[in-house]
N, C-alpha and C positions, 0 to 999 in steps of 0.2 A: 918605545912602548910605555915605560913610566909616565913620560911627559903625556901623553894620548890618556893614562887614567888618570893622570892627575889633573888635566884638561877635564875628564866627567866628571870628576868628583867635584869639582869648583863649580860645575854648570849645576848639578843635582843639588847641591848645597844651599848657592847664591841662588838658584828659580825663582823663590816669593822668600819674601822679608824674613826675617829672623828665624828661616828655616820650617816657615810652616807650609802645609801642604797647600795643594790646589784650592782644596775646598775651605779650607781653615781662613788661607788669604781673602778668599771672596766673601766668607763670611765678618772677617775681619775690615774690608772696605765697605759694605752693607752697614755694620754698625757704623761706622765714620762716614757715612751717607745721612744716617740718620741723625747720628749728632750735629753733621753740619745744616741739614732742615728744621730740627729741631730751636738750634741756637738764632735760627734765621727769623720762625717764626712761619714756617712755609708746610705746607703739605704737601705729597708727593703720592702718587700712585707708583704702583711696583707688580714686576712681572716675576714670575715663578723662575727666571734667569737670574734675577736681581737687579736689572734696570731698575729705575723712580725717575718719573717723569711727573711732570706739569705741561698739561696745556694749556697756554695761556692766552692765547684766540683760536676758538673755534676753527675757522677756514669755513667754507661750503662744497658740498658734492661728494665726490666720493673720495675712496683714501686706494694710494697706490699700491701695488702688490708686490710683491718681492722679487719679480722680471721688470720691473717699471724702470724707465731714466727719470732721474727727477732733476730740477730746477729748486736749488735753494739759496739763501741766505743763511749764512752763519758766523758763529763765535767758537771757536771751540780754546778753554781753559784747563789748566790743572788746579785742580780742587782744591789741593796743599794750601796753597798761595795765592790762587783765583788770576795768577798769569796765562797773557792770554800765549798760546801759540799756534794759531792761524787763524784767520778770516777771510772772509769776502770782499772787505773793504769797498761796497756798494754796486760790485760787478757780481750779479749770481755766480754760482758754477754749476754745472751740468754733470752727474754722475751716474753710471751703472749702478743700482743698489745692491746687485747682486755682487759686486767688484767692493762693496766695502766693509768697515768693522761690523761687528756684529750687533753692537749698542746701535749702529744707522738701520744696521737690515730690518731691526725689531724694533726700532721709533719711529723712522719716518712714514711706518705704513700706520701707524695711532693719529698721523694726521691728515686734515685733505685740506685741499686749494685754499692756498689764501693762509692754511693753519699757520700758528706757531706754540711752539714747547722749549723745555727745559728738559732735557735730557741727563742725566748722571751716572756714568757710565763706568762700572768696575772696571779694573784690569782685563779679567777674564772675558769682557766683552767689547776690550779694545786692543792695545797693543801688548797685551799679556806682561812676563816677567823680563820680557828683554825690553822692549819700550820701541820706538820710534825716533828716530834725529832727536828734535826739544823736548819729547814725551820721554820721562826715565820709564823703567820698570814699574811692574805693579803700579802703577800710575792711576789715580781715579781722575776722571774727566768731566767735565762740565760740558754742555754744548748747546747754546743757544739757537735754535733751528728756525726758518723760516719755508715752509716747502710752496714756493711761487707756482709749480707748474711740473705735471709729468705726464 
């Protein structure tokens, strides 16, 4: 029974960075979203989630829906360091949108055929405070996006 709350209390603790809450962390990667556009020289739009994105070709037609399979190309990076960990490596992949993070579910429908963006993607709108395999925790993400087809 100790070891079980001493197991919560590590997981409550360690969640988001230096012990700030949910919203504290998301606001705190929002700022370091900005300082990283800032320093770049780059503009971004941003959604009331706190996505910033950049589209950076149009595409034509229309844009997919959040039931859609899409057809992309991409990059995806940690912000930190601008390492990459994973890509397409010139073979699309085909995905459920509904089946993925939440920074995909709410960008790839900003673009239509042919589009591509830059994505920047809190924690909270990707692998949150535990992370993914390469993705640590509270992790902000970069993601290069190409949506070929859905």
């Amino acid at each position: 029974m100790r070891f079980l709350l001493l197991a919560l209390f590590a997981i409550t603790l360690f969640s988001c960075e230096k012990g700030r809450t949910p919203e504290q962390q998301l606001q705190y990667e929002i700022e370091k979203i900005q300082d990283y556009l800032n320093d770049r020289n780059l503009t971004a739009q941003s959604t009331a989630s706190g996505l910033h994105y950049i589209i950076t070709e149009e595409g034509s037609g229309t844009n997919p829906s959040a039931s859609s399979t899409v057809t992309v190309h991409y990059v995806g990076k940690l912000m930190k360091n601008e390492n990459v960990f994973d890509q397409t490596n010139g073979n699309p992949a085909t995905f459920k949108l509904a089946n993925l993070i939440e920074g995909w579910k709410e960008g790839i429908p900003l673009l239509k055929r042919g589009g591509k963006g830059t994505f920047f993607v809190p924690s909270a709108l990707g692998y949150g405070p535990y992370g993914s395999g390469d993705i640590p925790g509270n992790a902000t993400l970069i993601f290069e996006i190409e949506l070929v087809d859905f």
